[in-house]
Each structure stands twice: as structure tokens, then as C-alpha cells.
C-alpha positions in Angstrom: 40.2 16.9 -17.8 40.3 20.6 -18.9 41.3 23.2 -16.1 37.7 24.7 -16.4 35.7 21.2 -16.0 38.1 20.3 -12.7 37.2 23.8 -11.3 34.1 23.3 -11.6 33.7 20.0 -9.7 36.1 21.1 -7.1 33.3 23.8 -6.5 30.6 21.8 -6.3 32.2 18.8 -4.4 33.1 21.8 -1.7 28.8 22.7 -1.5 27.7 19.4 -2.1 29.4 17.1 0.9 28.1 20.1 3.8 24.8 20.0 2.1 24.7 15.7 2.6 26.0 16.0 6.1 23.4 18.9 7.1 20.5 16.4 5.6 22.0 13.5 6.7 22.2 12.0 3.8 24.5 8.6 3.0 27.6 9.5 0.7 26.9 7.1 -1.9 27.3 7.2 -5.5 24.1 7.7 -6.2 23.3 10.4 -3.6 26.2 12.5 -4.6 25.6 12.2 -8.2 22.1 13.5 -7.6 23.5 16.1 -5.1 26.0 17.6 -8.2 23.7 17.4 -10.4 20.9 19.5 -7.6 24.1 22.1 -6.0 25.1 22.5 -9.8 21.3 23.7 -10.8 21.6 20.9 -14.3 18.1 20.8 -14.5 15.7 23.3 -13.0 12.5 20.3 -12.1 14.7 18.8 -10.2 16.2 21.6 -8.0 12.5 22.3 -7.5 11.2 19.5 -6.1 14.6 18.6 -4.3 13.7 22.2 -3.1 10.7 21.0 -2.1 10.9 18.1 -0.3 14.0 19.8 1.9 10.8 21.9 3.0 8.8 18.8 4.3 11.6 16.6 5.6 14.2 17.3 8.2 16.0 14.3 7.1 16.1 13.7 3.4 13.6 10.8 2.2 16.0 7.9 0.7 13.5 6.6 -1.4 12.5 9.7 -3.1 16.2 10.6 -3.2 16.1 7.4 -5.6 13.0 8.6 -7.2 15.1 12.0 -8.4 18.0 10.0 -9.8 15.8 8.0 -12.1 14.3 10.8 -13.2 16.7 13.2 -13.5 20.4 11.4 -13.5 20.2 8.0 -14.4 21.2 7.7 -18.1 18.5 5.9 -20.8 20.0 2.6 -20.3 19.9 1.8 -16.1 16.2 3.7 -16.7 15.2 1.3 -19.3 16.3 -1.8 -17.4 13.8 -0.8 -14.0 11.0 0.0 -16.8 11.4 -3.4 -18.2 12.0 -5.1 -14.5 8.7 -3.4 -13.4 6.6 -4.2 -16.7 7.2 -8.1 -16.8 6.4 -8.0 -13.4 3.4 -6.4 -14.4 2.5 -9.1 -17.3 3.3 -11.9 -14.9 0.9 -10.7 -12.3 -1.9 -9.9 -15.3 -1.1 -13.5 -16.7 -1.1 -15.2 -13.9 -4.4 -13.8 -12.6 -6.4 -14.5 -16.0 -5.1 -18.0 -16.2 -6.5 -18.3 -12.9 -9.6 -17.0 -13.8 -9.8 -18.7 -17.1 -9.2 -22.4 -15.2 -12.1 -21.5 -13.2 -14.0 -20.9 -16.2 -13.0 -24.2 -17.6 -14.2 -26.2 -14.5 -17.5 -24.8 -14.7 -18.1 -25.4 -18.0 -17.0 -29.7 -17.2 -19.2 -29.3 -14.5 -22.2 -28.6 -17.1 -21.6 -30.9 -19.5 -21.3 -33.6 -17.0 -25.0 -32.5 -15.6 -26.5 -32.4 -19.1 -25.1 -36.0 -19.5 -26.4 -37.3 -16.4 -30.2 -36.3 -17.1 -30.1 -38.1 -20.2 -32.9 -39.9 -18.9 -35.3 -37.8 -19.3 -35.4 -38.2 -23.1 -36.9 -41.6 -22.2 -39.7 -39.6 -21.2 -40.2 -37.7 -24.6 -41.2 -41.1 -26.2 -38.0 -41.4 -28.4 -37.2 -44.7 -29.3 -34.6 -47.3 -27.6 -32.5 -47.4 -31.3 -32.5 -43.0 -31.1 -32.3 -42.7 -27.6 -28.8 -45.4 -27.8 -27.3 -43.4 -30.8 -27.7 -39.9 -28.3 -26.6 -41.6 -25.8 -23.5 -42.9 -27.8 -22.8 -39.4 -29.6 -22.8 -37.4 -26.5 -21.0 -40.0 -24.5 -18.5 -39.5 -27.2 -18.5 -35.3 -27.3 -18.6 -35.6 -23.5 -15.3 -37.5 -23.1 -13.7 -35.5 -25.7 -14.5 -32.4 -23.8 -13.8 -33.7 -20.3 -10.0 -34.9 -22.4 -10.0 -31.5 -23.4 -10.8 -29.5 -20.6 -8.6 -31.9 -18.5 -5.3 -31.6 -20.6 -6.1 -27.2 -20.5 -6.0 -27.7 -16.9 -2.9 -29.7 -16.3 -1.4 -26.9 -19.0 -2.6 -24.0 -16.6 -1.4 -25.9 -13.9 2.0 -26.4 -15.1 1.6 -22.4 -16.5 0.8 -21.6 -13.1 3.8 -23.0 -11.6 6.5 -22.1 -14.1 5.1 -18.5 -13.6 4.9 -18.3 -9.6 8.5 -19.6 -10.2 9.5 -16.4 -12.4 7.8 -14.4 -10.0 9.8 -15.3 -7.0 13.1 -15.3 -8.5 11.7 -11.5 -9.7 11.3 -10.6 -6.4 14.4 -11.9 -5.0 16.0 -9.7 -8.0 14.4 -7.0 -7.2 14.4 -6.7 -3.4 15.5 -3.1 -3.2 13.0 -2.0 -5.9 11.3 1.3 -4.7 7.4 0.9 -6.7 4.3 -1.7 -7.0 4.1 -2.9 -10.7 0.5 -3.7 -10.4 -0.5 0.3 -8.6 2.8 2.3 -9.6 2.9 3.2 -5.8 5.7 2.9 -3.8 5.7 -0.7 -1.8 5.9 -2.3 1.3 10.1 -1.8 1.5 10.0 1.6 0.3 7.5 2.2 3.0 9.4 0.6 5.8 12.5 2.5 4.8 11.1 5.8 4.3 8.8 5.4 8.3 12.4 3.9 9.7 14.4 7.2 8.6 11.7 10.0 9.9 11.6 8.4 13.3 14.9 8.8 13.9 14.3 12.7 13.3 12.1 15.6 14.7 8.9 13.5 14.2 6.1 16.3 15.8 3.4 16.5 13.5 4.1 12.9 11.7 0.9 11.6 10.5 0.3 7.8 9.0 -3.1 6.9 7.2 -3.9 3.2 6.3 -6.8 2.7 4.0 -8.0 -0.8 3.5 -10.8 -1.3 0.1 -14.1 -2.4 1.7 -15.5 -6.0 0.3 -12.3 -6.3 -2.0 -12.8 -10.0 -1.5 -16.3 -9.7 -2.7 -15.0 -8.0 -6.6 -12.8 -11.2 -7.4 -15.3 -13.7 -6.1 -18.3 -11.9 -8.4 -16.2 -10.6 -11.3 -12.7 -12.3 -11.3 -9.1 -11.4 -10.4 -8.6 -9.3 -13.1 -11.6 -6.5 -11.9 -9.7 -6.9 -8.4 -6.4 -5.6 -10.4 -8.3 -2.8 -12.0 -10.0 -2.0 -8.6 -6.7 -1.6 -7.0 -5.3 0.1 -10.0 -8.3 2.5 -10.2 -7.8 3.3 -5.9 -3.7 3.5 -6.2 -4.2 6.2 -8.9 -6.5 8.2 -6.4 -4.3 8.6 -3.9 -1.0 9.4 -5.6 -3.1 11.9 -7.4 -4.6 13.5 -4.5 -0.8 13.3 -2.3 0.0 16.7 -1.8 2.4 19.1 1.1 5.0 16.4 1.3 2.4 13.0 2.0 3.6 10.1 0.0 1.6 7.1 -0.9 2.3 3.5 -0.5 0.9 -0.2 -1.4 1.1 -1.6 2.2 -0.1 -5.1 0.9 -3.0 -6.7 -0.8 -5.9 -4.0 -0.7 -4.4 -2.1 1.8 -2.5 1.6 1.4 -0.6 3.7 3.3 -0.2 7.5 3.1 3.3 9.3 5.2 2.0 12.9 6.1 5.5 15.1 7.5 4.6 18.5 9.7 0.9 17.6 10.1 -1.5 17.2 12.9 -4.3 14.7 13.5 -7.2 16.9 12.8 -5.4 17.7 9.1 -4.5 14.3 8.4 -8.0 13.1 9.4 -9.3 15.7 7.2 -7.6 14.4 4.7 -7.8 11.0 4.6 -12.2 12.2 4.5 -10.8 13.6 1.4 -9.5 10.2 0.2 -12.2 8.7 0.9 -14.8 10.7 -0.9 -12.4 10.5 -4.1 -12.9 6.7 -4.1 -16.2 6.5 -3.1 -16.8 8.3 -6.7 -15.3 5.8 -8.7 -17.0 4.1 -11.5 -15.2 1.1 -13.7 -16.4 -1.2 -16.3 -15.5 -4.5 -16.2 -13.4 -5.5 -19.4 -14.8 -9.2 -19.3 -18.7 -8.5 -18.8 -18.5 -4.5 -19.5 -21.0 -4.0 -16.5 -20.5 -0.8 -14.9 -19.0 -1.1 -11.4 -19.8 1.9 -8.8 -20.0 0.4 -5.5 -16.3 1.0 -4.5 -15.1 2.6 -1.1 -12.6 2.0 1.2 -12.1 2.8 5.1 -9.2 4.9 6.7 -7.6 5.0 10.4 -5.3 7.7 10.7 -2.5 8.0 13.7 -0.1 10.4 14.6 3.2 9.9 16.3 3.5 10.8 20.1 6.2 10.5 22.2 7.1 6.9 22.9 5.9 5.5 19.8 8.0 3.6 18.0 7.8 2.0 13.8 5.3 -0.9 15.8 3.1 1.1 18.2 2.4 3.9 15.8 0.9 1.6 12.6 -0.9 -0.2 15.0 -3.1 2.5 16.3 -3.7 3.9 12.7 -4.6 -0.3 11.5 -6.7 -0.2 15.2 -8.9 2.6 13.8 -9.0 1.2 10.7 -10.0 -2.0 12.3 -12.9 0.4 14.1 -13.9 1.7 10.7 -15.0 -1.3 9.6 -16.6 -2.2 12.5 -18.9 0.5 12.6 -20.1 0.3 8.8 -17.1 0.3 6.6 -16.4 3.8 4.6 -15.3 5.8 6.9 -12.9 7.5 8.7 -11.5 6.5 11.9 -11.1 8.5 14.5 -14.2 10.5 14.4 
């Protein structure tokens, strides 16, 4: 190591340990490589939005601190291997949901063909003969079994599909337990959430604001267009919000069609204000479905908003933003709870 490159680590190792202990911030690895790389001004986007967020958050957010190192310290291989983690999952959810969809499909269609054969009858009526009604009756017996052998075998395949990918799946997410993002939305998840909500309570929390926003009827777009809408539907929504998170607010998957938005050094008249924001921004949505290509507009979702007092804790306070949530959608769906 040349006299020059050891004086220059020495100086930043003496700014960036204060800077960690000030922000409370864990001396690991990849915290101080990101804090070098930050007190050492490598990359000038970076020192911005580090910048940034040291605004917002009296304690430094851990899961955007991870964010940063992908971004801006990681080298092309480690980023590479959580692109390729997060895109299988992302085929294996895609997969999984259109062989569901497509078994569905081939059920139906069984279902048919056993009807058509069952009113066979009625060609008794037409006045066709006993030797031309036997021969329809023996070709379609035979096309029927061929396509209930058929259909039968696809399913057991799906079936066996089904498992071997539920199977991947899991032993994915136990890989992957400490991943930050949702493959299917590209929002942070569930853990990212409950890290992120653990670490600002144990700071300054006046003005913390949480927003849960659940999609009205989501139920009702898999049941009428298939699995695969639902995904775009939630797709379509997650994009929304991380597009509209502004001032610090990040946005999260909180499970199944329901979203979660962190607001730092708000109020509840802002953060009610802006989940009305939200709202409007989905309630504008349009999407075709890739299967039929019908245009789908009725989309909207419904908000409850909270903001910590003291005596909350991580339980009470998401439980008064999902109670006004709950309200929402008592009173009519989207909307924005409280008034």
C-alpha cells in the first residue's frame, strides 16, 4: 500500500467512525464501506441522497443504507446475483400463476365436452337413423375419452408443475430471508418494513406518519380475469406509489394487496393529504388485460393513515392506521380514512 493510499484511509476512517456513531449506525462491513465511499465524496448521487435522507431520519434507515450499497458500492458481480435472485422469483411467481390459470381453463373446457356428450339424445329427435345416430355416438364417445385422457394427464402434469414450483419457491424464500424488495411490485417487503418501523421507534418519532392502503375488490380481478390481471393490478398500484414517494416516505408491499407508506417529520393532516393524493393516482388507472385485451378502469384502493403518539408502540400504531382502513371500507371503499 503506497504511503499516499494509507493516508488517505487513515483520513477517512478518522470522519467516518464519528459519523456512524452520531447516526447510530451498526459498524458493519457493509455500512462502513458505504460510509468511505459517502465521507470520501466517490460518487456525487450518492453523497446526495445519503445527504438527503440524513435530513429525514434521525437514525439512519438500515434498509436504505443497503439500498445505497447496491447501488453505489457493491461491485457487478454481488449486484448481478440479487438481480438474478429477484428475477426467478419473479418467473416462478408469473409461472406459477398462469399454470394455475391455465388448469382452470382446462377443467372448463372437460366440463363442456362432457355436457355436449350427455345431450346426445337429442339427435334422436332430429329423425336420424339408429345405424347414424350409433356411429355419432361411437366417434364422439371416442374423441370424448381422448380428450378427457388428455385433459386428465395436462392436469396431473400442472399438478406435479405446481408442486415442484411451490417447492422452489420456498427454499427461495428461505434463501432469501434478509432480501430488502417484492419481485412481483419492486417495493420494499414485509421484512424491510418491519426493520425499517422497529429502528425509527426507538428514535425521536414526533411527526411519524404510517399509511396502509388495501386495493378495493382485488379478489373480484382474479376471479373475473385470472391471476395474471391480479399481478398486473398490483404491479400497476406498486409503481404508483414508489413514484409518487416523496420528503423521505418510503413505500412498502405489506402483503397480498395491501401497501404501506413510512412518512418521517410529518403530521396527520399532511400525511392524510397525501395518502388523498395516492388515492386519486390509482383511481386513474387504466390496464388492458394481456389474455382478453379488455380495457380495465375500475381500479381504486382505500387508505387509513395513523400517526405515532406517545405510548404507541410497532403493534398499537399499525393497528389504528389498518382500523381506519378497516373504516374505509366500511363506508364505501375508496377513500381516505380519517376524514
Amino acid at each position: 500500500m503506497s504511503d499516499d493510499i494509507f493516508a488517505e484511509s487513515t483520513k477517512r476512517l478518522k470522519k467516518v467512525v464519528p459519523l456512524m456513531m452520531k447516526h447510530h449506525v451498526a459498524t458493519t462491513p457493509m455500512n462502513y464501506a458505504l460510509w468511505y465511499s459517502y465521507v470520501g465524496n466517490d460518487d456525487q448521487q450518492l453523497t446526495s441522497e445519503l445527504d438527503e435522507l440524513l435530513k429525514n431520519y434521525p437514525i439512519f434507515p438500515q434498509v436504505q443504507a443497503q439500498t445505497l450499497y447496491r447501488r453505489f458500492v457493491a461491485d457487478e458481480i454481488e449486484s448481478g446475483t440479487w438481480k438474478m435472485r429477484e428475477s426467478v422469483e419473479a418467473m416462478l411467481l408469473e409461472l406459477g400463476q398462469s399454470i394455475k390459470d391455465t388448469s382452470t381453463d382446462a377443467s372448463k373446457f372437460q366440463t363442456t365436452i362432457d355436457k355436449t356428450f350427455s345431450n346426445l339424445h337429442r339427435v334422436e329427435d332430429e329423425g336420424w337413423s339408429i345405424e347414424e345416430v350409433m356411429g355419432l355416438i361411437r366417434e364422439l364417445d371416442g374423441d370424448s375419452k381422448a380428450i378427457r385422457n388428455a385433459t386428465q394427464f395436462f392436469s396431473n402434469s400442472l399438478d406435479k408443475a405446481k408442486e415442484e414450483i411451490e417447492s422452489l419457491k420456498a427454499q427461495l424464500q428461505q434463501s432469501q430471508k434478509l432480501a430488502l424488495y417484492d419481485s412481483l411490485t419492486g417495493l420494499l417487503n414485509r421484512h424491510s418494513f418491519d426493520t425499517e418501523l422497529s429502528s425509527l421507534l426507538k428514535s425521536d418519532n414526533k411527526g411519524l406518519c404510517l399509511i396502509l392502503a388495501d386495493i378495493d375488490h382485488f379478489k373480484k380481478f382474479n376471479d373475473d380475469y385470472g391471476h395474471l390481471l391480479g399481478d398486473q393490478v398490483l404491479k400497476a398500484v406498486g409503481r404508483r406509489l414508489l413514484d409518487a414517494t416523496r420528503d423521505g416516505a418510503m413505500a412498502f408491499r405489506f402483503g397480498g394487496e395491501e401497501f404501506a407508506i413510512l412518512i418521517p417529520n410529518s403530521g396527520l393532516r399532511q400525511a392524510r393529504q397525501y395518502a388523498e393524493t395516492l388515492r386519486k393516482l390509482v383511481d386513474k388507472l387504466t390496464l388492458r388485460d394481456k389474455r382478453t385485451t379488455k380495457l380495465i378502469d375500475h381500479i381504486s384502493a382505500s387508505f387509513g393513515v395513523s400517526e405515532f403518539v406517545a405510548g404507541d408502540n410497532l403493534t398499537s400504531f399499525i393497528a389504528r392506521a389498518d382500523d381506519y382502513l378497516y373504516k374505509a371500507k366500511e363506508q364505501g371503499r375508496n377513500r381516505v380514512m380519517p376524514l
